[in-house]
N, C-alpha and C positions, 0 to 999 in steps of 0.2 A: 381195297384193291392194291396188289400189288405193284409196283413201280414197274416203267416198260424197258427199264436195265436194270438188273442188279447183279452187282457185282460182289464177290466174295471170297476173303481170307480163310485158308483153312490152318490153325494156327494146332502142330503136336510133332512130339518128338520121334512120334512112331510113322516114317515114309510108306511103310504097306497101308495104317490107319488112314495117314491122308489120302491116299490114291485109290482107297476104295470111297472115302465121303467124294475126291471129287468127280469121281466116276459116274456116283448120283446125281449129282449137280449139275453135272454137264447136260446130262437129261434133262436137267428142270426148265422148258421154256423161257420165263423172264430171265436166266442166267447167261449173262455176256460174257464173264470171266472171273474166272475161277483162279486163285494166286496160293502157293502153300509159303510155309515159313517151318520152319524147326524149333523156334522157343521166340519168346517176348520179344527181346531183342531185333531179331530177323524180320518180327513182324513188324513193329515200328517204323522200320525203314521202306518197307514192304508200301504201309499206313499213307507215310509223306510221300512215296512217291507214284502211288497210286489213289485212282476214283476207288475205295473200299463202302459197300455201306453197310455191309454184315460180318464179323470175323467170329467163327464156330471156331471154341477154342477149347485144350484140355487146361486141367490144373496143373497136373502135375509134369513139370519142361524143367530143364535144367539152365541155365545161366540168366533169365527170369519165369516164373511162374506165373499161373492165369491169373491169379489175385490181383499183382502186382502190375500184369499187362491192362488187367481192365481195370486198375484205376489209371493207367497213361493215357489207355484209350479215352477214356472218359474224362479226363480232364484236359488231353489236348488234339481230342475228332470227337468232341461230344455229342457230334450228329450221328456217328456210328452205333450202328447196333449190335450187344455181344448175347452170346447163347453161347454157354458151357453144356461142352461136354464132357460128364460125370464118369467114371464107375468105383461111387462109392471109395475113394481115394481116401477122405478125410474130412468130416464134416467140418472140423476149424479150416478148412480153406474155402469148401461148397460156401459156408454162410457169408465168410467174410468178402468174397466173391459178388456176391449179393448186393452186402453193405455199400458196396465199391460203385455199384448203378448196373451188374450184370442184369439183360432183360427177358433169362431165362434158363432151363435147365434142364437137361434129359440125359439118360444113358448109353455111353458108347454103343451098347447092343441094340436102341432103338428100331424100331422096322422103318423103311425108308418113309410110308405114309405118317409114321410119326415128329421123321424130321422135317418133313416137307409141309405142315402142320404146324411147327413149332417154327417155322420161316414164316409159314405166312403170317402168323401171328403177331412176332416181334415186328416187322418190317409193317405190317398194318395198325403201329402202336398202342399194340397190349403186349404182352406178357406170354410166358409156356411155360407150364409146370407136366414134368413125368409125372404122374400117379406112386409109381412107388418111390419117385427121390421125394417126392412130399411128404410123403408119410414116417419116411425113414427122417427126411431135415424136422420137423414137428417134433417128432421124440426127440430128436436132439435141441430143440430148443427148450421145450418142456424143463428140460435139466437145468436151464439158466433162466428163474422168471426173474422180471425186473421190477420195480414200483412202477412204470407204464402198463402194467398190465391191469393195475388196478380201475381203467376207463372203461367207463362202461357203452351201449348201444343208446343211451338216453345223452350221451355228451357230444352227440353226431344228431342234426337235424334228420330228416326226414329223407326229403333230395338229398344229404351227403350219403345214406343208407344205401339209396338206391343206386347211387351212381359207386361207393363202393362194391357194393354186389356185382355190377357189371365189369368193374376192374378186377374182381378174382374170378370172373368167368372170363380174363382173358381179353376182353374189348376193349378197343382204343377209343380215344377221344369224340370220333366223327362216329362210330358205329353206338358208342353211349346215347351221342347227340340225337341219332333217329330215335334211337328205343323209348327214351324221353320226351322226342318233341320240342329239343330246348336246343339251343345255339351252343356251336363246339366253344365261344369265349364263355359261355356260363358254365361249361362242362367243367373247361378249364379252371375257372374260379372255384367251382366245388373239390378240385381235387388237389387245386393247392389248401385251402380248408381242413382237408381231408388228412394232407402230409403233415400239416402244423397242429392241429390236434393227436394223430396218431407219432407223432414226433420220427416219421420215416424221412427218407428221401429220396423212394422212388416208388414206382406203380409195386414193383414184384416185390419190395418191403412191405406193403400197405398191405398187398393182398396176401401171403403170408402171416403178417400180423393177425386180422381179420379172422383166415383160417384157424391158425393157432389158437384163437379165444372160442370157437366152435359158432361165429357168428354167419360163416356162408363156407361152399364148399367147392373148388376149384372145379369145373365144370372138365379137362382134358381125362 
């Protein structure tokens, strides 16, 4: 369930791009306010001196970039939630992007039920993968395998299986919990489990990884 305010950074260099996402937004019921920024920077300040709990952001800004903005965000509003918005700029930014705690990713041209999807998702702690930036990030990672790839599905108990499977279909913590039957603190404990065998550091790492081995396949 979504939160009964949420509010939101719209973080690109492009003023037409922003003003038509917040146009959508402004539509979306739980949305109280709506704030734009022109690059990293702007938003930071934006960050401290606003309630922010989501900032839909591009990569590609000039005087800092979304890479660089979501690891600020995430090391000093860690509570904040990011969803990049892609089009296909540059997989070395999308991934490292990733690396950095971003908690999802779709294409600028998305249809609005897919952004509206990809909010509720992240904001209900899981994850959002577009279907085609998946498939495009995959081949790109394909290209760089590491010696972690060599773990196999017999190095993950049983429960971590199943509770991974529901992290790449997108589900947070409490909605795992029902599916299970089991308490969101043992959820929790399988998925830290989960991060330190699969050596990630966040959900949308895990469940990436996951896909990329062809062991489950991202449900959006």
């Amino acid at each position: 369930m979504l939160p009964a305010e949420l509010n939101i950074l719209v973080v690109d260099d492009h003023p037409l791009f922003r003003q038509g996402v917040r146009f959508f937004l402004e539509s979306f019921s739980p949305i109280t306010l709506v704030k734009e920024a022109g690059n990293g920077r702007e938003a930071l300040q934006v960050l401290a001196e606003e309630l922010i709990h989501l900032v839909l952001l591009d990569l590609q800004m000039p005087v800092m970039d979304g890479v660089a903005l979501t690891q600020a965000i995430k090391a000093d509003f860690p509570g904040v939630k990011v969803l990049v918005l892609t089009s296909f700029a540059g997989w070395e930014k999308v991934y490292p992007s990733l690396q950095a705690g971003a908690d999802g990713y779709l294409l600028k041209d998305a249809k609005p039920e897919q952004l509206e999807a990809a909010i509720q998702a992240v904001m209900t702690g899981g994850h959002y993968f577009e279907p085609q930036v998946t498939s495009e990030m995959l081949t790109f990672l394909n290209r760089d395998q590491t010696e972690k790839d060599n773990l196999t599905t017999e190095e993950l108990t049983q429960r971590e299986m199943e509770v991974l499977s529901l992290i790449t279909a997108g589900l947070g913590n409490k909605d795992i919990a029902q599916q299970l039957f089991i308490s969101e603190k043992t959820v929790k404990t399988h998925v830290a489990n989960i991060f330190g065998k699969l050596q990630v550091k966040s959900r949308t790492q895990a469940a990436l990884y996951a896909t990329r081995l062809g062991w489950f396949k991202p449900t959006q």
